[in-house]
VOBA-1610 file (N, C-alpha, C; in pm, whole numbers, padded with zeros to 5 digits, always signed):
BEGIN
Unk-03154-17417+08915Unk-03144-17388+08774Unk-03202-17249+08748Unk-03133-17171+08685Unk-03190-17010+08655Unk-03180-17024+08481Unk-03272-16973+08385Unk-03239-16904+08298Unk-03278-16768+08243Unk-03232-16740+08127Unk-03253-16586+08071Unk-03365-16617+07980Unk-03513-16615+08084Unk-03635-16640+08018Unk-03689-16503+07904Unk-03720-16542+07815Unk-03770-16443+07752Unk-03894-16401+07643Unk-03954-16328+07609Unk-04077-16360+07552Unk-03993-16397+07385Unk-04036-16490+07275Unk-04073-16540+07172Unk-04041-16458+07136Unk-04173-16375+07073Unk-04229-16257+06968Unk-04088-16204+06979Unk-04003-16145+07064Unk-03901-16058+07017Unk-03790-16131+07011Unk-03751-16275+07047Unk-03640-16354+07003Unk-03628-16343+06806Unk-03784-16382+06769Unk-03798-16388+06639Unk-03755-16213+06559Unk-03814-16125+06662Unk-03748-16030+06649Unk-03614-15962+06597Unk-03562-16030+06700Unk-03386-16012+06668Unk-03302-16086+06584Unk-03395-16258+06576Unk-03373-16291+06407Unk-03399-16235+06284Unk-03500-16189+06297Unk-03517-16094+06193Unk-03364-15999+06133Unk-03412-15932+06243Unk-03285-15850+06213Unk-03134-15903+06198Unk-03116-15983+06214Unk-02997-16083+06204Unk-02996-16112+06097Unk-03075-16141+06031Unk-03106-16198+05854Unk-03088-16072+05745Unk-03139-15982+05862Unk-03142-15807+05763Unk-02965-15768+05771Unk-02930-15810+05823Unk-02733-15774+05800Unk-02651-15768+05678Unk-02621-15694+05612Unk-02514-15714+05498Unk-02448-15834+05596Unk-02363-15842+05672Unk-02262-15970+05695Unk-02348-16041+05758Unk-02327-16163+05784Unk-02383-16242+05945Unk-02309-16212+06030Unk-02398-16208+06118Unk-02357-16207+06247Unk-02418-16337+06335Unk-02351-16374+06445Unk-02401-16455+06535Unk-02400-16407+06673Unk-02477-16399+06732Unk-02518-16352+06878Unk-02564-16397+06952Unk-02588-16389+07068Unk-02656-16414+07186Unk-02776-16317+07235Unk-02881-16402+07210Unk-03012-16293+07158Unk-03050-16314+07359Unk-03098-16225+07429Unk-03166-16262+07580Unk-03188-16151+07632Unk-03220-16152+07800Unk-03304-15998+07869Unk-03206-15958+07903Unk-03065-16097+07994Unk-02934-16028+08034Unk-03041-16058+08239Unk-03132-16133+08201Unk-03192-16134+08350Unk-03259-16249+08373Unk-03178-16352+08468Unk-03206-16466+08492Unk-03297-16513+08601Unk-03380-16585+08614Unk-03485-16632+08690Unk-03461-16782+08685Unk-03548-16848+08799Unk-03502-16991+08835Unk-03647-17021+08798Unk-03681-17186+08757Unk-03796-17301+08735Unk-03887-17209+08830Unk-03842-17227+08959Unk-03970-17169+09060Unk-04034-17024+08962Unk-03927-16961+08972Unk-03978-16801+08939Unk-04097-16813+08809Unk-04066-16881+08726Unk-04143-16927+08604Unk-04276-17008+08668Unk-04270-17124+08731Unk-04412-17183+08823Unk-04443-17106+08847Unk-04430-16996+08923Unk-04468-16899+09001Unk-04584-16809+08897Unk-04486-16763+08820Unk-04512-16685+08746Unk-04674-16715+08625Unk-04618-16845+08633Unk-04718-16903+08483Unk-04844-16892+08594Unk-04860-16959+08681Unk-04989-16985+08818Unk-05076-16858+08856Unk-04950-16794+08857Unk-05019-16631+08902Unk-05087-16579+08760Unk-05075-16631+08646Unk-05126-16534+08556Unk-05295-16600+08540Unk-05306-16697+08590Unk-05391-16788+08608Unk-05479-16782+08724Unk-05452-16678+08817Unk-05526-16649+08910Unk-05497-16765+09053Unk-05376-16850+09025Unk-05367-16953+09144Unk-05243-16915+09193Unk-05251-16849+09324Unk-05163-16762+09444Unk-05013-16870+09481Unk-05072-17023+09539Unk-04992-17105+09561Unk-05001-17216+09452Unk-04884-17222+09390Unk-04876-17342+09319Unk-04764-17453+09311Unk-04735-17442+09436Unk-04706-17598+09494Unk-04764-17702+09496Unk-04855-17676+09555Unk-04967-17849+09582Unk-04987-17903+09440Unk-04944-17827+09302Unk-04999-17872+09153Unk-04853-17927+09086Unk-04786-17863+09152Unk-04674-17925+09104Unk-04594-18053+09131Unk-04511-18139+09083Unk-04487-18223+09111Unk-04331-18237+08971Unk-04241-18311+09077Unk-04077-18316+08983Unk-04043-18465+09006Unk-04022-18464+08893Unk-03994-18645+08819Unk-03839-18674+08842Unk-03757-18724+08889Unk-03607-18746+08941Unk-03566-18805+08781Unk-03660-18859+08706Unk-03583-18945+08595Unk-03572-18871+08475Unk-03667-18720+08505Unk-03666-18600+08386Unk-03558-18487+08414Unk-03482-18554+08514Unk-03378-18447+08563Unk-03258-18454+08507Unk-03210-18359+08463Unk-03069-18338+08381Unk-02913-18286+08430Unk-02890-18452+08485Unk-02781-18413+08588Unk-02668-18312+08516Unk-02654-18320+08371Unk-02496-18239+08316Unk-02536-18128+08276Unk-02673-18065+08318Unk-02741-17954+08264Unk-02662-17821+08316Unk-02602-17693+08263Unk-02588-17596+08341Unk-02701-17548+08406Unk-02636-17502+08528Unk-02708-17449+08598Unk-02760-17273+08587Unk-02680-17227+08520Unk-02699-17090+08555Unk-02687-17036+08383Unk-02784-16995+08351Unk-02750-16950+08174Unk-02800-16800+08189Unk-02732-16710+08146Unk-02798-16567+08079Unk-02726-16496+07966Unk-02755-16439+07853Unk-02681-16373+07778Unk-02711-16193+07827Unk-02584-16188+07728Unk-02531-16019+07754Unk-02625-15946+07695Unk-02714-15870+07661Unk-02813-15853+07585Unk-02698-15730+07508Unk-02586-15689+07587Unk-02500-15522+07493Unk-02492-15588+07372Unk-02443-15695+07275Unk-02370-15717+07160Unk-02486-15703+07050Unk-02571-15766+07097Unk-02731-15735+07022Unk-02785-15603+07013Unk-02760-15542+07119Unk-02822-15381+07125Unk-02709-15304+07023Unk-02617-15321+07049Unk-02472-15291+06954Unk-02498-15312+06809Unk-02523-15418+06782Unk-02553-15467+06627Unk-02669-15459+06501Unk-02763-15468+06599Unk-02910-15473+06587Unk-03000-15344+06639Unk-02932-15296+06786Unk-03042-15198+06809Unk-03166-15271+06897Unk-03104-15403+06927Unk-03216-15485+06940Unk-03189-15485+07071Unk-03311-15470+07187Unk-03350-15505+07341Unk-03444-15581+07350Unk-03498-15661+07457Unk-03564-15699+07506Unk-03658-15627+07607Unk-03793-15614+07547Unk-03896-15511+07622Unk-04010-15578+07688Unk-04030-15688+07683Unk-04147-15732+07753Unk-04066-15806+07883Unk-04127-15800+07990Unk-04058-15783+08119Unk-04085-15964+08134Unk-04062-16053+08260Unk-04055-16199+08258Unk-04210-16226+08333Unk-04281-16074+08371Unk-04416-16143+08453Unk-04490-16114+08323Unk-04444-16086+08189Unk-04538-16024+08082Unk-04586-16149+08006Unk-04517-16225+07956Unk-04606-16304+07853Unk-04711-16398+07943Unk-04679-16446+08037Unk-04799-16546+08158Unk-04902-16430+08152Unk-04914-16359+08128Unk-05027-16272+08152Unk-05160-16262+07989Unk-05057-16254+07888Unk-05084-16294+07785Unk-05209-16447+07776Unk-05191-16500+07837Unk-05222-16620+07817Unk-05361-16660+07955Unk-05299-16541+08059Unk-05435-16542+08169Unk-05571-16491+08176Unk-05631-16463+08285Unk-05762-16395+08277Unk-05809-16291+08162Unk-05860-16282+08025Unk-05880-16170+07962Unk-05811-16181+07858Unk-05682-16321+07850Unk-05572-16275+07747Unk-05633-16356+07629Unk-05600-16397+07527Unk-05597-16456+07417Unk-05637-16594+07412Unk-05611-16633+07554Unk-05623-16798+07540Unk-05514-16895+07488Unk-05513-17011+07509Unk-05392-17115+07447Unk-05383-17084+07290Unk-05273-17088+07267Unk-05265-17144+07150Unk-05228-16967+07067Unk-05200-16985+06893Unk-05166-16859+06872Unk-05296-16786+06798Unk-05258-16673+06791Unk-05389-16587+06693Unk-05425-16605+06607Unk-05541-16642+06562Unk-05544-16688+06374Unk-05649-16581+06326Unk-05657-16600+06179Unk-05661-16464+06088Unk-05694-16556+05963Unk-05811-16638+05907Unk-05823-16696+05796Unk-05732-16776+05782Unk-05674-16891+05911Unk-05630-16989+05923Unk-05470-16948+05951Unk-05435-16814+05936Unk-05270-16831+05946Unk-05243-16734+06046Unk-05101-16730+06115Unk-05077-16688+06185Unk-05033-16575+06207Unk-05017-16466+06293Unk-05036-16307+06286Unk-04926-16268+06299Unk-04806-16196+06231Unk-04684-16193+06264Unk-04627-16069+06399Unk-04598-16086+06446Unk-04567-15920+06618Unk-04591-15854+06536Unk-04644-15748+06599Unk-04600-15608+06504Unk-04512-15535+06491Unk-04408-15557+06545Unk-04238-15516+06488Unk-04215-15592+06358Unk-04258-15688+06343Unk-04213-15749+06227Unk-04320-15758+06080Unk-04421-15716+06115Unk-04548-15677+06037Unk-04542-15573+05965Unk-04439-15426+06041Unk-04481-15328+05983Unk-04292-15314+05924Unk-04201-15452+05900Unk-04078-15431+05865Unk-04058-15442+05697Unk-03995-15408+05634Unk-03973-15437+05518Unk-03904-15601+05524Unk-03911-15692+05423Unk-03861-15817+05385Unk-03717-15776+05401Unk-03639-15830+05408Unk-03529-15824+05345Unk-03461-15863+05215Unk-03354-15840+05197Unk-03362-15828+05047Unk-03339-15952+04968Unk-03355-15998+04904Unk-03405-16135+04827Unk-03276-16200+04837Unk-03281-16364+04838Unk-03148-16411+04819Unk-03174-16530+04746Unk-03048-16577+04686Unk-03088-16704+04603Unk-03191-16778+04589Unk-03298-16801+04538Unk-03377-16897+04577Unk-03342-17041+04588Unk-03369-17128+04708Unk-03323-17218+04776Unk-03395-17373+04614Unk-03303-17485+04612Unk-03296-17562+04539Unk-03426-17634+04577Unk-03528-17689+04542Unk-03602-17784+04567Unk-03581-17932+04530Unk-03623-18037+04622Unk-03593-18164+04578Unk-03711-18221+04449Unk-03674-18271+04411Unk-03847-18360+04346Unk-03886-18412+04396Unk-04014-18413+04360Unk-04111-18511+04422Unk-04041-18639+04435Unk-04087-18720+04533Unk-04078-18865+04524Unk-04190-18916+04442
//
């Protein structure tokens, strides 16, 4: 199984900008660079300072998804085309985030709420749209 792993922060990214469109558009937001389960074990272990991480791992036959594709990556051109939008943090980057020195589990807080990337911090809103109907209370 390979997929087109990618960091978060800039998926939300390229939603963003997807929302900022006079038209919609629909796309295929990704790095365009696929890696397999291992590469990711690998990857998450090492940011963690543990070299081999086999002996920790262990695969369940009944969590396995026989009709699953095997091989997923998107084109990242139609996004860069539309948006302007790439993918810049590389696949050994966010495990690192989270290892020796990084931030720790969990997300950043700031007087209880959460810190938005800073691509999207320093963006203008986009421009107002209907305000959405509310139900009543029960």
């Amino acid at each position: 199984m390979s997929r087109d792993w990618g960091f978060a922060g800039e998926y939300v990214d390229a939603m963003h900008r997807m929302l900022g469109t006079d038209s919609p558009v629909d796309l295929a937001i990704g790095t365009g660079v696929a890696h397999t389960l291992g590469d990711l074990i690998v990857a998450a272990f090492a940011a963690v300072g543990i070299d081999d991480p086999w002996p920790h791992v262990r695969q369940d036959p009944a969590l396995l998804r026989p009709a699953d594709t095997a091989h997923i990556v998107a084109d990242p051109e139609p996004a860069a085309a539309a948006l302007g939008w790439r993918a810049s943090v590389t696949f050994a980057e966010p495990g690192r985030a989270h290892g020796p020195g990084g931030p720790g589990p969990g997300p950043q807080r700031r007087r209880g709420r959460r810190r938005l990337p800073a691509a999207l911090s320093a963006r203008p809103r986009p421009v107002s749209r209907a305000p959405r109907r509310r139900s009543p209370p029960r």
